[in-house]
N, C-alpha and C positions, 0 to 999 in steps of 0.2 A: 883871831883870824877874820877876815875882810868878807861875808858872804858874796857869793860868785853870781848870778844872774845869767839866766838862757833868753835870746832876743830874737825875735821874729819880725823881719819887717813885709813879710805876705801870709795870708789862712795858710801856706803850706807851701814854705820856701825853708830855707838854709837856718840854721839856729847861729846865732855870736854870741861869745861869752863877753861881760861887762863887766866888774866892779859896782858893787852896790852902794860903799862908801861906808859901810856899817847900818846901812837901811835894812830892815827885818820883816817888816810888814807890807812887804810887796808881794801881792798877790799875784795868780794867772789870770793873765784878761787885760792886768795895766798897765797903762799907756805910758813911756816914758820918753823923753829927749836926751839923745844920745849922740857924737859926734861921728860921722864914719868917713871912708873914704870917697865918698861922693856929695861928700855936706854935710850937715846938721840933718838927722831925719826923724821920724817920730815911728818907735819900735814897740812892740807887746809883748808883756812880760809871758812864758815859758815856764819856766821851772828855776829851781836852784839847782846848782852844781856842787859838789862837795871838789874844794881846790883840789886834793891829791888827783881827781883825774885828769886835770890840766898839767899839773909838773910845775918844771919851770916859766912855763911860758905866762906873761903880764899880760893884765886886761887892762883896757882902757875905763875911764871910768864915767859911770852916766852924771848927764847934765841937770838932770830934774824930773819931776811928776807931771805931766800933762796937766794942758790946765783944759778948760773950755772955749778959752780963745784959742789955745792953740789947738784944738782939735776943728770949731772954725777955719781958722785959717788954712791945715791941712783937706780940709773938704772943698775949698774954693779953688786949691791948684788943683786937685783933680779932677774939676769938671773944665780943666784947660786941656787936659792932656789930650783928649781927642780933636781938639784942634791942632793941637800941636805936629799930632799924628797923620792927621790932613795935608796941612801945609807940607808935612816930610814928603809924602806921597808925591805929590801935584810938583811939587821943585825937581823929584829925583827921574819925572818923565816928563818937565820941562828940559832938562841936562841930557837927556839921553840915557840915563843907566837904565841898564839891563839885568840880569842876574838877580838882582835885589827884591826880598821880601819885607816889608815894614811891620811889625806887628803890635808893639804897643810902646805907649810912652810914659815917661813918670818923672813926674814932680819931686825934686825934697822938699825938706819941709818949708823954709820962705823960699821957695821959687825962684832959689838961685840958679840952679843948674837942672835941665831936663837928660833925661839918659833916654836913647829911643833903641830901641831892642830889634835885631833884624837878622835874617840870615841868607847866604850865597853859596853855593857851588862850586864859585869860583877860590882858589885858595889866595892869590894876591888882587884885592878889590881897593882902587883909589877914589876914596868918600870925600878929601878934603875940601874940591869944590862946592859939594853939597852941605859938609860941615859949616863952609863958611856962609850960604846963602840963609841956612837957616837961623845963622846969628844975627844975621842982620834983620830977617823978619819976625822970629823969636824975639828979640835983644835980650836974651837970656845965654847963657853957658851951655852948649850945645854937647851930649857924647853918643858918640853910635858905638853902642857897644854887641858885637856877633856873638848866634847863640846856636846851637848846636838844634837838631833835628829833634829831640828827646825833649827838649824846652819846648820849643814849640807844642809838640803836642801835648806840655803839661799847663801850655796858658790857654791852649784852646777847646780844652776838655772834653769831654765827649765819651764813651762807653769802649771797652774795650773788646777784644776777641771771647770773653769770657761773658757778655750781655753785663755785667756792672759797672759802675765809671772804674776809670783808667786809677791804675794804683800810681801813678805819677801824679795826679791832680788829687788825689784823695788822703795819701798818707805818707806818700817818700818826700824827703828832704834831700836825697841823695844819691845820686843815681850812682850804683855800685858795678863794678864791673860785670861784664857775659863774655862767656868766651863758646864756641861750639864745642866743646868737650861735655859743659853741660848738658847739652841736649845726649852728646852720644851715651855718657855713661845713664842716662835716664831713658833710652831706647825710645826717643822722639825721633818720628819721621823727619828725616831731613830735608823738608819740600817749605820753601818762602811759607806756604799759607799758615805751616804748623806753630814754625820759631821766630818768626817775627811780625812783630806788634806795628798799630798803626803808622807811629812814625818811620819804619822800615828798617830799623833794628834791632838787636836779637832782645826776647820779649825780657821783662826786669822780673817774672815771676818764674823764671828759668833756677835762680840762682838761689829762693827762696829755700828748698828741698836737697841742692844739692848736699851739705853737710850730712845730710841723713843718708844720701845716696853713698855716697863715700866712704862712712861707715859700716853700711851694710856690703858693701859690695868688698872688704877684706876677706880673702877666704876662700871667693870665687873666683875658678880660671875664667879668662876670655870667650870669648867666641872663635869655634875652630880650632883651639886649642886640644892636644890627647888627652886625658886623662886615664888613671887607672881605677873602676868602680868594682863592687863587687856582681856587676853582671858581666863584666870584664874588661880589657882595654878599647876605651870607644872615645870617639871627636865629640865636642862640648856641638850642641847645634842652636843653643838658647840658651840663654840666663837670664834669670828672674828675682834681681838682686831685691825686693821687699820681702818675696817670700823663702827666701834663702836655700832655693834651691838650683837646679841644671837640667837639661836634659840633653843626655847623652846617646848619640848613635851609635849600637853593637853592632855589627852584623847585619844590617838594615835593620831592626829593631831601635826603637826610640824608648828609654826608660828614663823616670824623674830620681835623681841621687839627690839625697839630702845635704846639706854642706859637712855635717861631719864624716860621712862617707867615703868623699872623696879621696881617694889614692887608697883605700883600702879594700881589702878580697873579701871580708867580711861586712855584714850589716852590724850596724850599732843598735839599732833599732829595726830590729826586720819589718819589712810593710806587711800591710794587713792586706789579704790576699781576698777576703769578700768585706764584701762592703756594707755598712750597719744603716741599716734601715731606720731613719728618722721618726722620730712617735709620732711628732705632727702631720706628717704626709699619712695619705692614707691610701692602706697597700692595693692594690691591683687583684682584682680576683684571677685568683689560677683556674687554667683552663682544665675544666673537667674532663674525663675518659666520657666516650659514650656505652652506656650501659646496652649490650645488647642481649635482646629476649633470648630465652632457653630453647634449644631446636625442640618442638615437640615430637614425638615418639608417632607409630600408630595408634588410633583409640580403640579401644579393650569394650568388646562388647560383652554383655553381659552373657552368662551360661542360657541355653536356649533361645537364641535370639542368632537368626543372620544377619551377618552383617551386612551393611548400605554399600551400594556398586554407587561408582560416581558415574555420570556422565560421560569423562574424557574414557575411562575404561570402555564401555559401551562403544564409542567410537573409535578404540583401536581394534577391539573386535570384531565390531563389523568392516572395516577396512581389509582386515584379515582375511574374512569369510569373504570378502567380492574378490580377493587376489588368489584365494583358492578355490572359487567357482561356485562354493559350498552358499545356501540360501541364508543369509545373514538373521538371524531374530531383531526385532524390534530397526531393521533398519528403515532409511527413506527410502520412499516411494520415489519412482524416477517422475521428471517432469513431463507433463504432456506436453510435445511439440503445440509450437505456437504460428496461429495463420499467420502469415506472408499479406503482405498490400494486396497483392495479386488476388487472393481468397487461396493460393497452394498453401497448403504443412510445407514449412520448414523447419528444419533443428534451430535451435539458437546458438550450435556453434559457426552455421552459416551468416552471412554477413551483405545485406544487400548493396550492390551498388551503387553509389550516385548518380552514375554518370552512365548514357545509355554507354551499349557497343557498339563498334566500330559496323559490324554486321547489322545489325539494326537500324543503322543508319545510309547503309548501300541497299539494303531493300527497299 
């Protein structure tokens, strides 16, 4: 059986399968000439392909091994290409086109035919004027071949939403379908900024995860959906299809049901109602009671010994003794009235005035 051949003719474009001829020591990395539908071009070898994953379908078969002239040769049309790409420009806003983006150009391998890559807005765009001018300044086989929004920004490369380069320019060969179900069963915000990628649409790493998403989300009702749990019949208000659970509204109450739960009155697993405290964290001091002193008693004076009168006593009893007239023990002495400016005694509940009187003032 005929070894199979994978062929790359860009760092990170489309693979075509070839016929090797019964060639066995073609490594990855080598250069081969190969015929396709755009000319003769010069391809890198991939991998092997085992036929059964091809079927029926026939390869074409390669031309030969690179030589060093002809990887010369291929190096000299490509430092044409950007002229090429020039002159497309400068012609296509001598003619008046509008709409048009030009973006790169390419050589086969002898320089038969150039293919220049471009893209428009417009869905019917008439080039042939412009095909034809560049044949005649070319003198070469001219193709404009339209490229989709997605290309562009895999030939222009540059970093994506995520801060690393764009998975388009770095490792797809093929850009696979997105649809926005993706997003929804993966509970992405559905806001431009979230789901779609620089070229403006939906991102290619949407689709990555979905199989898994799909997988795990068997089992879970919807959003909004009744359920039966065993805290009772409550509305689904969230799902959390990696971690395989729900949470359910009872009664105004929000409880998490585990997916075997669902539709049943019983736990299968009953939850653990306190919560186990981690070794590694370290616990929180409990707040302590305040210890309060013992009320003490009276102190116990010894046999033959009077006891000590306090102060505040002493002043309730002589309070006493001046409200019954009686001559108080050990009380204060009253104050000796205090001269007046004037040189009269006055009491010190009298209060002199500032300000003469009115009388005082009419003498």
């Amino acid at each position: 059986m005929p070894p199979i051949i994978a062929i790359q003719f860009n760092p990170v474009g489309r693979r075509y399968h070839f016929d090797a001829q019964g060639i066995t020591d073609f490594q990855p990395g080598d250069r081969v000439v190969v015929e396709t539908a755009r000319g003769i071009q010069l391809g890198i070898v991939v991998d092997y392909v085992p036929k059964e994953k091809l079927g029926a379908r026939t390869c074409k078969a390669i031309e030969r091994r690179a030589t060093a002239s002809d990887l010369a040769m291929q190096q000299q049309w490509d430092s044409q290409a950007l002229h090429a790409l020039v002159s497309c420009r400068e012609q296509a806003k001598r003619l008046g086109i509008k709409g048009c983006k030009f973006f790169r150009a390419e050589y086969n391998f002898n320089g038969s035919r150039v293919t220049i890559l471009y893209t428009t807005e417009k869905k019917h765009d008439n080039l042939r004027l412009l095909q034809r001018e560049l044949r005649r300044s070319l003198r070469t086989r001219v193709e404009l071949y339209k490229i989709g929004p997605r290309d562009v920004a895999k030939l222009l490369d540059g970093l994506g939403a995520c801060g690393s380069q764009r998975c388009c320019a770095r490792f797809l060969t093929r850009f696979n379908p997105v649809s926005i179900r993706m997003a929804k069963l993966q509970q992405i915000a559905l806001t431009p900024s979230e789901i779609t990628g620089v070229c403006g649409r939906l991102r290619c790493c949407l689709a990555y995860e979905h199989e898994l998403y799909v997988e795990e989300s068997k089992g879970l009702p919807k959003r909004g959906k009744e359920v039966l749990t065993p805290y009772g019949k409550g509305r689904v208000v969230e799902v959390r299809t990696l971690a395989g659970v729900i949470v359910v509204e009872v009664e105004g109450v929000r409880h998490v049901v585990q997916r075997e739960d669902i539709g049943k009155q019983e736990f299968t697993h009953p939850p653990v109602e306190k919560e186990v405290w981690p070794d590694w964290l370290p616990k929180l001091a409990e707040p302590q009671a305040e210890e309060r002193e013992p009320q003490k008693g009276p102190k116990q004076t010894p046999a033959g010994k009077k006891p000590r009168r306090s102060s505040r006593g002493r002043r309730r009893r002589s309070g006493e003794s001046k409200k019954a007239g009686a001559p108080a023990t050990g009380a204060a002495k009253p104050k000796a009235p205090q001269k007046s400016r004037g040189g009269r005694r006055s009491s010190g509940r009298q209060r002199q005035s500032k300000r003469p009187s009115k009388k005082g003032n009419e003498a």
